[in-house]
KEKE-3310 file (N, C-alpha, C; in steps of 0.2 Angstrom, whole numbers, plus 5000, padded with zeros to 4 digits):
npx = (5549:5551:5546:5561:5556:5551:5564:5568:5560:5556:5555:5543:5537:5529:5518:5509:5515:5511:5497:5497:5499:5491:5482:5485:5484:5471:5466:5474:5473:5458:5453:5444:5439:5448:5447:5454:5459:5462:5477:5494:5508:5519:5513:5509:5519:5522:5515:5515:5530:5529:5523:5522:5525:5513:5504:5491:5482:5478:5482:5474:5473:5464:5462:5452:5457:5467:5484:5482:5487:5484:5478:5463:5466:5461:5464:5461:5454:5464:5455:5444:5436:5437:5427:5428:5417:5419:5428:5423:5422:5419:5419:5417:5412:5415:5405:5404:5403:5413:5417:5416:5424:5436:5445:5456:5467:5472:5459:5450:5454:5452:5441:5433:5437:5436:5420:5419:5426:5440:5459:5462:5451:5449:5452:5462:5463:5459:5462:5458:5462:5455:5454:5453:5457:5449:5446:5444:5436:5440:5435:5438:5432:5428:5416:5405:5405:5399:5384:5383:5394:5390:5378:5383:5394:5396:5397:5414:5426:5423:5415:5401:5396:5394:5393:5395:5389:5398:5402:5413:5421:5421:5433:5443:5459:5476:5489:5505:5516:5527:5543:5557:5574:5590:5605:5621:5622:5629:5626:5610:5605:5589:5590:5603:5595:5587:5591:5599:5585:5580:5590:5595:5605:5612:5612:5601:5591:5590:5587:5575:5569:5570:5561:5550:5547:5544:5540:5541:5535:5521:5521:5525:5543:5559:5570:5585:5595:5588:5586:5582:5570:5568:5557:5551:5539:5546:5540:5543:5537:5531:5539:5536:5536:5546:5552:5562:5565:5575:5588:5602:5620:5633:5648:5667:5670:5663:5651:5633:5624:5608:5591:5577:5562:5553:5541:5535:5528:5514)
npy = (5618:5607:5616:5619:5609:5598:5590:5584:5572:5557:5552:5547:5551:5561:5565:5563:5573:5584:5584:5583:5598:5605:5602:5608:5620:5622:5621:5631:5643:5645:5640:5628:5611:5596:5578:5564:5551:5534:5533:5524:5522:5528:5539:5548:5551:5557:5568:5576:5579:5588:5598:5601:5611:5621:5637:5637:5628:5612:5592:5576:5560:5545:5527:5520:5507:5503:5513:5511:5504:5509:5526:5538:5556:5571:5587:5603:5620:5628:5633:5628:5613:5594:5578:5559:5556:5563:5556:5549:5534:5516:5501:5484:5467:5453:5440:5424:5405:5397:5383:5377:5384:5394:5409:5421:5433:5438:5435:5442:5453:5455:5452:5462:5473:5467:5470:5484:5495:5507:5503:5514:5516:5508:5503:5494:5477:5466:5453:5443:5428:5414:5406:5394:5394:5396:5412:5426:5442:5458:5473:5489:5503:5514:5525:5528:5520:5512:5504:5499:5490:5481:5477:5468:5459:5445:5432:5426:5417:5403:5405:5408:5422:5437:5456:5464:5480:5489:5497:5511:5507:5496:5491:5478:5478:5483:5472:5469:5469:5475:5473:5480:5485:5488:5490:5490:5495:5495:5505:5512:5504:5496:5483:5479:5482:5474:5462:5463:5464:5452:5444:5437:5433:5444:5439:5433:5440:5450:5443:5440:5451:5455:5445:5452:5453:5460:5475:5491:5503:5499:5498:5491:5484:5481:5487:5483:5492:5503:5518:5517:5527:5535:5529:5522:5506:5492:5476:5458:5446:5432:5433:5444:5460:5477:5491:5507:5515:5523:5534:5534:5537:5536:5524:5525:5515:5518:5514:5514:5517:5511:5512:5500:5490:5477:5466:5450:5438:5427)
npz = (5415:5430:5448:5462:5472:5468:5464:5476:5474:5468:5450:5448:5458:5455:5450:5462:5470:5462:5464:5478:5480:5473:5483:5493:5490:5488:5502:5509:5504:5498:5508:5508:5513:5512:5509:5507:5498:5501:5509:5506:5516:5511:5503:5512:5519:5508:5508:5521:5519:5508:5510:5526:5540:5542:5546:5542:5540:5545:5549:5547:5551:5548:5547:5552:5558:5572:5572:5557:5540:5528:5527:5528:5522:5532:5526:5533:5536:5551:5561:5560:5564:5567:5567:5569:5560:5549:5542:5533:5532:5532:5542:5540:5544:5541:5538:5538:5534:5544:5547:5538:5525:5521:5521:5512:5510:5500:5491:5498:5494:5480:5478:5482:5475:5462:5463:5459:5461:5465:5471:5478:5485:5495:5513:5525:5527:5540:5549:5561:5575:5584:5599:5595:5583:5571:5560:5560:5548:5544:5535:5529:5521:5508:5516:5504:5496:5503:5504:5490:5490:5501:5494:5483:5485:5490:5486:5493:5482:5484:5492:5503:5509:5521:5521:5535:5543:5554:5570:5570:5582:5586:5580:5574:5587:5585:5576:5582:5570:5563:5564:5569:5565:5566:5553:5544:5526:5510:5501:5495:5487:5479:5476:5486:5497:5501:5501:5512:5522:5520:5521:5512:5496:5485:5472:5472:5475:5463:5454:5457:5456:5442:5438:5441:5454:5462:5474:5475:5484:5482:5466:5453:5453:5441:5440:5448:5453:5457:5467:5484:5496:5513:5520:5511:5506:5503:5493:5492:5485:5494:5503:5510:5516:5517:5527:5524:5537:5543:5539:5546:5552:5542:5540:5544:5534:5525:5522:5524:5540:5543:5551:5549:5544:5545:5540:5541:5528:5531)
capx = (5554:5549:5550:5564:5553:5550:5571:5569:5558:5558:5548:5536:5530:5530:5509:5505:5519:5506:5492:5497:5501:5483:5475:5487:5482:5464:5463:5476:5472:5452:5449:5440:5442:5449:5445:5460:5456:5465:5484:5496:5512:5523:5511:5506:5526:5525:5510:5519:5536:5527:5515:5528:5522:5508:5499:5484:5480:5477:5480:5471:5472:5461:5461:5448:5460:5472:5490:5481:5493:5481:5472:5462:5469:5458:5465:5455:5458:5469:5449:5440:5435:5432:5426:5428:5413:5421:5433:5421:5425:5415:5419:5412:5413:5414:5402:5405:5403:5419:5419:5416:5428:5444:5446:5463:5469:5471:5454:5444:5454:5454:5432:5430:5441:5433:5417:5422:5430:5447:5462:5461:5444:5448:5457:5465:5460:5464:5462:5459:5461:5453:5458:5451:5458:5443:5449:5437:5440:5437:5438:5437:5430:5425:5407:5402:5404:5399:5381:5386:5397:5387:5371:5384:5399:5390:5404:5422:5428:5416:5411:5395:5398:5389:5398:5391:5390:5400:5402:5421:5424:5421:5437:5450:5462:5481:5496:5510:5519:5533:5549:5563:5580:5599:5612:5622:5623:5636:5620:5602:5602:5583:5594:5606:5594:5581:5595:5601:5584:5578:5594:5595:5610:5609:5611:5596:5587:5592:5583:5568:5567:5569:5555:5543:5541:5547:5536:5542:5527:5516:5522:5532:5549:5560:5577:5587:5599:5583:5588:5576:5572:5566:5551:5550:5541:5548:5536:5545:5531:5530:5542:5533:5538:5552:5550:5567:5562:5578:5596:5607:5624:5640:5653:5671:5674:5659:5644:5626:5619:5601:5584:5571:5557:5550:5535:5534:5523:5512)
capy = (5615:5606:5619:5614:5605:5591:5588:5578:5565:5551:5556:5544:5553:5568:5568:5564:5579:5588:5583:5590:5604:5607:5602:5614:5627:5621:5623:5638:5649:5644:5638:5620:5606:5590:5573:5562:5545:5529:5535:5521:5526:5533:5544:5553:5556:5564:5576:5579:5582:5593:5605:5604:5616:5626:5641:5638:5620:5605:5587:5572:5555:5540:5519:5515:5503:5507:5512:5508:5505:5514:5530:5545:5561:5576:5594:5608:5627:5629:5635:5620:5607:5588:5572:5553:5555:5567:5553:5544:5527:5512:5494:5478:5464:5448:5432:5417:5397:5395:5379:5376:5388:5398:5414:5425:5442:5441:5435:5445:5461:5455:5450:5467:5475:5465:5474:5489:5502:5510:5502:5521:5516:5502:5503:5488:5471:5464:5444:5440:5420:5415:5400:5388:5393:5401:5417:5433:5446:5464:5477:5495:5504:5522:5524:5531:5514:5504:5499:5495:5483:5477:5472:5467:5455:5441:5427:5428:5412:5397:5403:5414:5429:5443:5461:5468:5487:5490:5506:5510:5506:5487:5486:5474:5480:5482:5470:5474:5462:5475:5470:5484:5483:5492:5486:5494:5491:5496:5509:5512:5501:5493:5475:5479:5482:5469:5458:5463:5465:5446:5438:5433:5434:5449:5437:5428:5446:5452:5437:5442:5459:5457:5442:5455:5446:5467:5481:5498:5510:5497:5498:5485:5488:5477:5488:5481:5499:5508:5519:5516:5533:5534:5527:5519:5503:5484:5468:5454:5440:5426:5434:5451:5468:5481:5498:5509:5520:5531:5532:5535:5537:5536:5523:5526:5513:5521:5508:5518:5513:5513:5507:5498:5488:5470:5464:5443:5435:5422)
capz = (5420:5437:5451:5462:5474:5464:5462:5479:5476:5462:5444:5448:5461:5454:5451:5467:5472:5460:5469:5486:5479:5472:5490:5498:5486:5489:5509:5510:5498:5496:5513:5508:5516:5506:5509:5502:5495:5505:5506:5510:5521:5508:5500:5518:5521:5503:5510:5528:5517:5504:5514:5531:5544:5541:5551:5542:5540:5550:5543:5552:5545:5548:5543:5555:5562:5576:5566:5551:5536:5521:5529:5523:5528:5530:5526:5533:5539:5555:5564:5560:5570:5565:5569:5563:5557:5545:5536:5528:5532:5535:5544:5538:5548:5535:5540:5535:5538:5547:5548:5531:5521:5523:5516:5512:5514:5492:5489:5500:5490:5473:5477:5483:5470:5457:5464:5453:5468:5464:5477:5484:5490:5500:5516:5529:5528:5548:5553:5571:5575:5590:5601:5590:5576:5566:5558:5557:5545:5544:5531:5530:5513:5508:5517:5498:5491:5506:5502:5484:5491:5504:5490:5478:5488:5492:5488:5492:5479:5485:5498:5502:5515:5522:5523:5543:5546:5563:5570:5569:5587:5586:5574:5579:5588:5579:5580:5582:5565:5558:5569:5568:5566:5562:5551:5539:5520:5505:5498:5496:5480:5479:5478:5493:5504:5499:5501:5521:5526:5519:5522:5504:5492:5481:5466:5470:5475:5457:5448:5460:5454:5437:5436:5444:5460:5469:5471:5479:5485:5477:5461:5452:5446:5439:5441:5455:5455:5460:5473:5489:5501:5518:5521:5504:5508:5499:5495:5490:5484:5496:5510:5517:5515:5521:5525:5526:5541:5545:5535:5551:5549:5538:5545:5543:5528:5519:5523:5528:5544:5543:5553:5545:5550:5542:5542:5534:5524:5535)
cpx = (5550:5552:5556:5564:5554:5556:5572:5565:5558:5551:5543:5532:5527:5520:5508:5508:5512:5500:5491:5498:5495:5479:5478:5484:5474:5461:5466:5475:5465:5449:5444:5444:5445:5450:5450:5456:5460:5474:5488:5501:5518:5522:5511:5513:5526:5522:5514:5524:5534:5524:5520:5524:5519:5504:5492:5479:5481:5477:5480:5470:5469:5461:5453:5451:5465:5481:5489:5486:5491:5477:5470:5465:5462:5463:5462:5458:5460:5460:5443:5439:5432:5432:5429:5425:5414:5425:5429:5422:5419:5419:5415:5416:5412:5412:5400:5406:5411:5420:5417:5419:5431:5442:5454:5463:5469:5464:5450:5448:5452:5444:5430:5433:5436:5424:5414:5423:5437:5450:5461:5457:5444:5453:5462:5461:5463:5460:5463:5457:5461:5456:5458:5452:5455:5448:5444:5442:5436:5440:5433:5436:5429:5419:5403:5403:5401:5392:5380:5388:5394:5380:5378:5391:5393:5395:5411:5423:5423:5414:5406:5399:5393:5393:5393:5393:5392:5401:5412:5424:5426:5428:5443:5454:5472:5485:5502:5518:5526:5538:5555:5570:5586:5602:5614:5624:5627:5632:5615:5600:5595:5587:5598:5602:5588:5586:5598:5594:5578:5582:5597:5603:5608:5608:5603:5588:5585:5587:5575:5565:5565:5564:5548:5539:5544:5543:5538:5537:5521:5513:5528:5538:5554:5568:5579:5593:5595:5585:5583:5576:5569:5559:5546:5546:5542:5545:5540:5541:5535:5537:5543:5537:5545:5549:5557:5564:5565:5586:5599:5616:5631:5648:5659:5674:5668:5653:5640:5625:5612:5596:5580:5565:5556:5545:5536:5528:5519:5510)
cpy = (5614:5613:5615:5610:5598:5589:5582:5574:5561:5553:5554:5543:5560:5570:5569:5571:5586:5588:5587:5596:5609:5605:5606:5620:5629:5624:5630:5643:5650:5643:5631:5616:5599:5583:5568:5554:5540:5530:5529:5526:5532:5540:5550:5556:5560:5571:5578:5582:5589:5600:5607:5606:5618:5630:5640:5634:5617:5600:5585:5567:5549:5533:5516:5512:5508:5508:5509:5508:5510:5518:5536:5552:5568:5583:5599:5613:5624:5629:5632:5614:5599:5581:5566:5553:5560:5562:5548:5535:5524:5505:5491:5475:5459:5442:5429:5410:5397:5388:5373:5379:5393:5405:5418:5430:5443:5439:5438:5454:5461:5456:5460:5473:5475:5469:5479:5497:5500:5505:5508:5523:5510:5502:5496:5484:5469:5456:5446:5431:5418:5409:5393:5386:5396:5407:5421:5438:5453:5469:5485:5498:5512:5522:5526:5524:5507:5498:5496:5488:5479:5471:5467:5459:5449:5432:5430:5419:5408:5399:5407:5418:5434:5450:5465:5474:5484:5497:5505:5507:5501:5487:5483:5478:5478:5478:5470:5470:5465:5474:5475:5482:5486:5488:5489:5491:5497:5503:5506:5507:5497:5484:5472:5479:5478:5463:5455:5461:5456:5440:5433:5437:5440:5447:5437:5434:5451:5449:5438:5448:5458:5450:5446:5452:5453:5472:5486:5503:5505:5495:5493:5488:5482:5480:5487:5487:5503:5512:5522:5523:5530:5533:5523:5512:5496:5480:5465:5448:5434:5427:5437:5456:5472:5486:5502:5515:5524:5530:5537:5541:5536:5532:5525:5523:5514:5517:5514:5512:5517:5510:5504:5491:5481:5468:5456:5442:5429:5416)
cpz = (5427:5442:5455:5468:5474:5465:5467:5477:5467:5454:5446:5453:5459:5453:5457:5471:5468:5463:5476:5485:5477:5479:5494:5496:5490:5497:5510:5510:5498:5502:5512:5511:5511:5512:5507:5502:5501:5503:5510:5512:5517:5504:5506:5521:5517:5506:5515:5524:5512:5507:5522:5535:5542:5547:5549:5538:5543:5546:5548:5548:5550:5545:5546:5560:5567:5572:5560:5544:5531:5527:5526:5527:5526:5530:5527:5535:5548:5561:5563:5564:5567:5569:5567:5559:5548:5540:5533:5528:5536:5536:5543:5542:5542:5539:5536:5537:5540:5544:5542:5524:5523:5519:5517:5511:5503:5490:5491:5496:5483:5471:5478:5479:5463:5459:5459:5457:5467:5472:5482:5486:5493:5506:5517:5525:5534:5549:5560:5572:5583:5593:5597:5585:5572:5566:5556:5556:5546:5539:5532:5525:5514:5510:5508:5495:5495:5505:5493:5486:5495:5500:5485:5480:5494:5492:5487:5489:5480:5488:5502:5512:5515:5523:5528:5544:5553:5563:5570:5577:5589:5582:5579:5580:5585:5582:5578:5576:5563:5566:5567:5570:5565:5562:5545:5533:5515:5501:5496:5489:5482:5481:5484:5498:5506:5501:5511:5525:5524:5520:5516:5502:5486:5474:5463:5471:5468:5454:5451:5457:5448:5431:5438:5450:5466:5467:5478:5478:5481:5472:5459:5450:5446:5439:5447:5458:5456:5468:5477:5494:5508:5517:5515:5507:5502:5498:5489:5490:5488:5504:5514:5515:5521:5522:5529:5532:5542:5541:5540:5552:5543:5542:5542:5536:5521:5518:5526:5535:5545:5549:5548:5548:5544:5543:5537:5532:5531:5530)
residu = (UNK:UNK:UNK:UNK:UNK:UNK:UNK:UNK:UNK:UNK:UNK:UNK:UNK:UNK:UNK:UNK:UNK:UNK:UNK:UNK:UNK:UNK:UNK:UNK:UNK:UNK:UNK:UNK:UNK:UNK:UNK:UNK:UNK:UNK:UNK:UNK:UNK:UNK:UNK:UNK:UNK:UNK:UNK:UNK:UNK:UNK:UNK:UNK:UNK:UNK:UNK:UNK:UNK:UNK:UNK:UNK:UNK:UNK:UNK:UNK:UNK:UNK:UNK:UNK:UNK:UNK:UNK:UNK:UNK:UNK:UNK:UNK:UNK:UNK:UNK:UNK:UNK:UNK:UNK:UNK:UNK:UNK:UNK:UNK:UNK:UNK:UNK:UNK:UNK:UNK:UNK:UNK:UNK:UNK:UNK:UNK:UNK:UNK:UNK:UNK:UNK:UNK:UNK:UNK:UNK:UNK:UNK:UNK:UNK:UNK:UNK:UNK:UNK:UNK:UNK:UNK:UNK:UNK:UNK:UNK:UNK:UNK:UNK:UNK:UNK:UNK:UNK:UNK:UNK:UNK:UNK:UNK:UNK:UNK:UNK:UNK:UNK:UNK:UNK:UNK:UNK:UNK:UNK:UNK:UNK:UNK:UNK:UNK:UNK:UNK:UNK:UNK:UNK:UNK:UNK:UNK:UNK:UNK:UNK:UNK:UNK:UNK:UNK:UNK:UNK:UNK:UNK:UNK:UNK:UNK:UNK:UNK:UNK:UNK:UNK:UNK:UNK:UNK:UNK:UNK:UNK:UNK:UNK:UNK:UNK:UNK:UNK:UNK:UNK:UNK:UNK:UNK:UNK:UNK:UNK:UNK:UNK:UNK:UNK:UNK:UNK:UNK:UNK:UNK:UNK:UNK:UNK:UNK:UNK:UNK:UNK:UNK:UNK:UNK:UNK:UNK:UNK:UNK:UNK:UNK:UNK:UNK:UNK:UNK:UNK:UNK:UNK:UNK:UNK:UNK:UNK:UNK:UNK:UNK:UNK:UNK:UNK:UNK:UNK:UNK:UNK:UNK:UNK:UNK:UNK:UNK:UNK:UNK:UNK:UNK:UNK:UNK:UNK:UNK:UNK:UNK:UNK:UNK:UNK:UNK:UNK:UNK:UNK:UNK:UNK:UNK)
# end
């Protein structure tokens, strides 16, 4: 039987719950340092929520980017001292004819995926678009894979590319896309709250889920009774992501008010 840890969080997080529980083991108990892979935002609540205060560990997380969405986190003793140079990460700068082909946020992942590097070795991808309209990209990787990828990523779809070591200082700066908000909905159902914070009809939220066009944490699901927690975050194909950020209050005729945050699709 699960200790009674695990009761809070959803089964299907229960490995990575087993995971922190062996890097906590690992620095507390043992003293090593752990290195974590690219954690997006809801795996790095689970490590905060699972490990909590500690007298005799430090956690320190990294993307590269400023507010970066996927970061590495290091865990070390409490009497440790570390660097950036400690998290492993490299910045590519991507150069490419402008003015002679486009690239997107899905094919520079799917080319540098196809590659053959796990998602949990690949940070950001971030777009800057200058007065003109040109758009330079930039991505963030595990430095352990990053001259692989630099000999081996050579076109993204048509269009020939070079991936440019920078130091991590050069990386673009963040901006500022999720848009916060409070309103209250009827419960945490995955459909209810896909439905308030898109504006959509729950009918028409329902048909979306259970075509596979919804994924929570990342991962698809297809039940629209899924009940969502805090910092769970939403993508809805083709209209940008949610992330539930605080469950509030309790009004008088039994509706939650909550926060959450949006981010669209471009």
């Amino acid at each position: 039987m699960k200790q009674p840890l695990f009761q809070h969080f959803d089964p299907s997080e229960w490995p990575m719950v087993e995971q922190i529980l062996d890097w906590q083991t690992q620095v507390g108990e043992r003293y090593q340092r752990i290195l974590t892979p690219f954690l997006n935002p809801r795996e790095r609540y689970l490590v905060a929520n699972v490990i909590g205060q500690s007298d005799t560990m430090t956690i320190a997380g990294d993307g590269g980017f400023q507010s970066a969405e996927n970061q590495r986190l290091l865990l070390y003793p409490y009497y440790e001292e570390v660097s950036r140079e400690d998290f492993g990460l490299q910045l590519f700068e991507i150069a490419y004819p402008k003015k002679f082909g486009a690239l997107t946020h899905g094919q520079i992942m799917g080319t540098i995926l196809g590659a053959g590097i796990q998602r949990n070795r690949l940070g950001d991808i971030v777009q800057r678009e200058d007065e003109a309209g040109n758009v330079d990209w930039q991505v963030v990787v595990d430095r352990e894979f990053a001259a692989m990828l630099a000999q081996n990523v050579t076109r993204i779809g048509k269009t020939s590319v070079k991936l440019v070591p920078l130091p991590l200082e050069d990386a673009y700066p963040a901006e500022a896309d999720w848009k916060t908000q409070e309103s209250s909905v009827s419960s945490f159902r995955l459909d209810t709250l896909l439905a308030e914070g898109f504006h959509l009809s729950r009918t028409k939220v329902k048909a979306f889920i259970e075509a596979g066009a919804v994924k929570r944490n990342w991962l698809e699901t297809t039940n629209p009774a899924q009940v969502v927690s805090e910092y769970d975050i939403l993508s809805l194909r083709g209209s940008g992501r949610m992330r539930l950020d605080e469950k509030l209050t309790e009004t008088k005729k039994g509706n939650h008010w909550i926060r959450y945050s949006i981010i669209k699709s471009r």
